[in-house]
N, C-alpha and C positions, 0 to 999 in steps of 0.2 A: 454778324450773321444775319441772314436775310429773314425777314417773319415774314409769315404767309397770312395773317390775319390778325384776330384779337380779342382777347378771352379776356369775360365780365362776368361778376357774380352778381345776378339781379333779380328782384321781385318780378314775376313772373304775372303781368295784367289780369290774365283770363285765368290760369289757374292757381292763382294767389300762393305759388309754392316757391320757395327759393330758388333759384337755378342758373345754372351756365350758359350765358349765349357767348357762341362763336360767329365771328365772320370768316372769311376767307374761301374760296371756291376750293379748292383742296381738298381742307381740312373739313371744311361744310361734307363734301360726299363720301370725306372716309366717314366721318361721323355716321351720316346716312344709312351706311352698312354696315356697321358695328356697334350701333348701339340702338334696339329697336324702339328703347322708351322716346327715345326726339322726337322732336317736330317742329317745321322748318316756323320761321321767324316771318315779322311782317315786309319786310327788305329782302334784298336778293341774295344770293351767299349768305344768308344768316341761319344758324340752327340753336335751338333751346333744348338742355338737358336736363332735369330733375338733378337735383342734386343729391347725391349717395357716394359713401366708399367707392363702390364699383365704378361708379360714372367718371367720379377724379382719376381713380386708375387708367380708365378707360383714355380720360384725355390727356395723359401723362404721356400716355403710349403714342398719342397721335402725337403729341406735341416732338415727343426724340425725332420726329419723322420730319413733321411741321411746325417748327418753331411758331409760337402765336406772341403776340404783345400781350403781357398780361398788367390788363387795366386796375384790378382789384387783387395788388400785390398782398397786401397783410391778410385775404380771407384765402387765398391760391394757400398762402404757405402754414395757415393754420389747417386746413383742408385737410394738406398732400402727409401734415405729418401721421394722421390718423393711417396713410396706407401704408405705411410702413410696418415691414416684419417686427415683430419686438426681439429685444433681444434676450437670447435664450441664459437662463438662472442656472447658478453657481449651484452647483449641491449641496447642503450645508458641512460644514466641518465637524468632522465626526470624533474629533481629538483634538488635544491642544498641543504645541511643542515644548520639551523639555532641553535642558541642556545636558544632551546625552554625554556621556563619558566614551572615549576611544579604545577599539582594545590595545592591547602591549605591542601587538606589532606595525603600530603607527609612533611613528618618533616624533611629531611636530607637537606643537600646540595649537588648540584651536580660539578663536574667538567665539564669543556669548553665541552670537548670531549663526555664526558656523555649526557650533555645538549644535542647536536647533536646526539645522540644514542633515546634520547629522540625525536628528530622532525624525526627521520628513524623510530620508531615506529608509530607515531602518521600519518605521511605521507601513513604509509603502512596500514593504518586502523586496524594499529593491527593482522596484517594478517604476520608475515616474521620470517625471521632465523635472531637472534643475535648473531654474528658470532666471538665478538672481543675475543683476548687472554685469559688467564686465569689470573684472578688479575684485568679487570680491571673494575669490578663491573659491568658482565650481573643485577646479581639478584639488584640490586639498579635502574637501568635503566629500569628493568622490573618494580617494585615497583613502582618507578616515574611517568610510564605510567598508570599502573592500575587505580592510584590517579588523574591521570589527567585527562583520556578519561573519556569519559559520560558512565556508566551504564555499568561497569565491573565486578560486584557483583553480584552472589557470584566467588571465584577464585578456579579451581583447579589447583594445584601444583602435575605436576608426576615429580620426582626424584631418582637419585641411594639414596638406603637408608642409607649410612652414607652422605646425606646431609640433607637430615628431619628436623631435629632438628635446623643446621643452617638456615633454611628458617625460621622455627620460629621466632629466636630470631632477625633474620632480617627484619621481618612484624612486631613485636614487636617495634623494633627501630625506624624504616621508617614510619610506617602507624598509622595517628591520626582514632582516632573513628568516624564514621559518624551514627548518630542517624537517625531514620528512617525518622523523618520529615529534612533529610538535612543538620543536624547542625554540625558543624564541634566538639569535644570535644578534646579538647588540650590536657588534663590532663588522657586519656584512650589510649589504641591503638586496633586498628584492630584485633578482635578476630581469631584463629586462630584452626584445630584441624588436628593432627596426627592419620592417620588412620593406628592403626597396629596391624589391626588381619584381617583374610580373612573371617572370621564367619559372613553370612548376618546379616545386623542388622538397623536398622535405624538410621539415622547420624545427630547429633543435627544442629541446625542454626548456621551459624558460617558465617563469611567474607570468610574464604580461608580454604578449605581442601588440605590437605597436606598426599601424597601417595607414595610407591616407585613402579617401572615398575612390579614387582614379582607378589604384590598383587591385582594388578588392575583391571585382569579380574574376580578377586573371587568377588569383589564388583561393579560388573561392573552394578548391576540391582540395586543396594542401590543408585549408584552417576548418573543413569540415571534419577533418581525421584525428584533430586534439583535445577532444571531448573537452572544450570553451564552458564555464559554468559561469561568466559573466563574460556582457556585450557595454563599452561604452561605446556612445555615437557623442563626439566633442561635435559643439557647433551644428546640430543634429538639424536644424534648418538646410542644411544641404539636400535634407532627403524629399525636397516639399513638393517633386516631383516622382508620378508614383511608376511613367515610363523611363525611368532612365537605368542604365546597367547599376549602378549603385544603389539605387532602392530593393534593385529584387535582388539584390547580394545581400543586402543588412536581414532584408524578410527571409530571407531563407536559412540565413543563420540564426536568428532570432525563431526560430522552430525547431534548433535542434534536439534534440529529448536530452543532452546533456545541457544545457543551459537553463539556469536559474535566475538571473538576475538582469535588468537590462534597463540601462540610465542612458538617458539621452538630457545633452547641457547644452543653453543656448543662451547666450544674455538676449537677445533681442526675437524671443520666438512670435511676437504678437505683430510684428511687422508684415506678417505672412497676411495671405488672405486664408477669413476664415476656413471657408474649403478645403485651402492647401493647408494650414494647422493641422485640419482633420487627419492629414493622410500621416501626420508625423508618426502617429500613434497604429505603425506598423508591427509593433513588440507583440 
């Protein structure tokens, strides 16, 4: 890449202050006009700036424009880190986790770690990002919850669609039958149904619908009619954009007066830019 000049951090003759000179005819007259503390150098193309946050900023800014040689590398990058945003604090934790117990109508077992995945749900009312790795059983700890909190039923499941089918057979495993009057049924599990066609249509009674992000909003007026009291978003980094038809289909279900609950699971959500993080937390 070509430089346009060449950036020094130096004791300044006349007014004995730290400071930046620049060469380069360029980078000298943007200087010029954007920073009124300068003043030009004893040489031609050369400019002197007082040294401050702002000035570093300042010539950071020139610099993406005009690349400079920078002759006093170790003072540039002790400098440039001071202008840097800090980064924003954790809130303290306001509980510890326990190894919660599942209720009756979760058939599995869980592990320690699970178990505590289990009381970060329930602590969170149901309301947060499951955030562990890949492997170490979101959808089991999601399942664990639905079966334990009070009045989770019916569930929607959004998901990439080659995972459909294993939520199935995962509700299938995990989740005993509950009859209408309460009863737990050992020997059934948790009805379940895969939605995959976008053609309106009316959608049978079921425990849990199961969707992927694509088709969501074609059925968005079919699953607004089945008073939904929990939303999972699997892999919920899909949504990390806030124009696309699948965001304002999750948002708008995720408002409906019948919904109580709403998990969004991602193993890798911090790959996002911050920004786009931000928007995950559309619930």
């Amino acid at each position: 890449m070509e430089n346009f000049g060449t950036l020094e951090y130096v004791l300044d003759k006349y007014s004995k202050i730290w400071s930046w000179k620049i060469t380069g005819q360029r980078a000298v007259s943007m200087i010029s006009r954007l920073v009124p503390e300068a003043w030009y150098g004893e040489n031609i193309d050369e400019v002197i700036i007082p040294d401050s946050v702002e000035s570093v900023k300042q010539i950071k800014l020139i610099m993406d424009r005009y690349p400079l040689e920078i002759l006093s590398k170790s003072a540039w990058q002790r400098k440039i880190v001071k202008t840097y945003t800090p980064k924003p604090t954790l809130p303290p934790i306001k509980y510890n986790l326990h190894r919660a117990k599942a209720g009756e109508q979760f058939r599995g077992k869980l592990l320690n770690f699970q178990k505590e995945g289990l009381d970060f749900l329930l602590k969170s009312s149901g309301n947060a990002l499951l955030a562990d790795e890949m492997g170490l059983g979101k959808t089991v700890q999601t399942l664990s919850y639905v079966a334990t909190e009070k009045q989770t039923f019916p569930v929607l499941v959004v998901a990439p669609l080659v995972t459909l089918n294993n939520w199935e057979r995962e509700i299938s495993k995990f989740m005993k039958k509950k009859s209408r009057n309460g009863r737990i049924i050992e020997s059934e599990s948790s009805t379940s149904t895969i939605i995959r066609t976008g053609k309106s249509k009316d959608l049978p009674v079921t425990d849990f619908y199961i969707i992927n992000y694509e088709l969501l909003y074609k059925r968005l007026s079919d699953l607004s009619k089945l008073n939904i009291r929990t939303i999972v978003c699997d892999e919920v980094h899909n949504l990390r954009s806030k124009t696309t038809q699948k965001y304002k289909a999750v948002k708008k279900l995720a408002a409906l007066p019948s919904l109580s609950y709403r998990i969004g699971l991602s193993g890798t959500p911090f790959s996002i830019e911050v920004l786009k993080f931000g928007q995950l937390w559309i619930f």
